[in-house]
N, C-alpha and C positions, 0 to 999 in steps of 0.2 A: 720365200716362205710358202706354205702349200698348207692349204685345211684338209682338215679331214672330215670328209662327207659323209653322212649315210648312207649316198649310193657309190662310193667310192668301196665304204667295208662292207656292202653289201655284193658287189661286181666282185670283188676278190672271195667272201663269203660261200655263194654260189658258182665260180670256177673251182675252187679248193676243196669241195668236199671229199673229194676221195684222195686228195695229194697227201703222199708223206708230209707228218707235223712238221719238216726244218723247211721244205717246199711251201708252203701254209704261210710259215710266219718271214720269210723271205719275201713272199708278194704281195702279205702285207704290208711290209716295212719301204717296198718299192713303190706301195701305192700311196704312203704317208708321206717319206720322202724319196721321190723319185729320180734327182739328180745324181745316186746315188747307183739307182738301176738295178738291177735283178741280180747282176754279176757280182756288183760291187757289194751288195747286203751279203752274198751268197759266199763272199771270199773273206768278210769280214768277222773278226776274230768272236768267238760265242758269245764273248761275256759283255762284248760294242752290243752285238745283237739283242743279245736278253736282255742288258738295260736298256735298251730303246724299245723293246717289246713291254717292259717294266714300266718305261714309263711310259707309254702308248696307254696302258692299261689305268695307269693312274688318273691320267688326262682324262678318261672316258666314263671311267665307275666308280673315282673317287681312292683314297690313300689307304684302305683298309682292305686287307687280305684276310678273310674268313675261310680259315683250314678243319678242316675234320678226318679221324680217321678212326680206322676199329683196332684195338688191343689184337693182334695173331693169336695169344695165348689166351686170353679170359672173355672178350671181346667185346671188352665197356667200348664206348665213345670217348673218342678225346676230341675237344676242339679247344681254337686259340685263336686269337686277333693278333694278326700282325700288321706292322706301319711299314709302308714303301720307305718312308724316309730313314727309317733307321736299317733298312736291307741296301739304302743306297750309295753305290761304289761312284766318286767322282767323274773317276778314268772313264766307267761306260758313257760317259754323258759325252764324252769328246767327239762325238758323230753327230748326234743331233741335240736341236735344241728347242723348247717347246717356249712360243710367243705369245700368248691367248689364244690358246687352241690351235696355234698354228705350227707345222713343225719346219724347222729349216734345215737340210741337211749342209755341216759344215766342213 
């Protein structure tokens, strides 16, 4: 199992600024679980990734995804609350798994 640090996502934070977003969220997911490694996040299938980025996110800021966006044609606001739990796909979870903050790549 492996915590995730403040200056763990801060070290990837400040390397990452200017990397491609899949570059980004790769050396995140290496720095959360790392027996996994750079190649192995980087080979694994998108939707292993997003849900562990998914839930990476959950772990850290809580289950509530707050969306907005503008109408193209009229350009009211729309916004929505969404629940990780109900966007969440089993299958992605078969990579990692989250302990008390801790994550373990399996």
């Amino acid at each position: 199992m492996f915590a995730v640090t403040a200056q763990g996502l801060l070290r990837v934070w400040e390397a990452q600024q200017r990397a491609h977003p899949v570059q980004r969220a790769v050396q995140l997911l290496s720095e959360v679980a790392p027996p996994l490694g750079l190649d192995g996040w980087l080979h694994a299938p998108i939707g292993v990734r997003d849900g562990a980025l998914m839930h990476l996110c959950e772990t850290l800021f809580g289950g509530e995804l707050h969306t907005a966006t503008t109408c193209p044609h009229c350009g009211a606001t729309m916004s929505a609350t969404h629940y990780q739990d109900q966007l969440d796909c089993p299958s992605c979870r078969k990579m990692v798994r989250v302990h008390n903050s801790r994550y373990e790549a399996i």
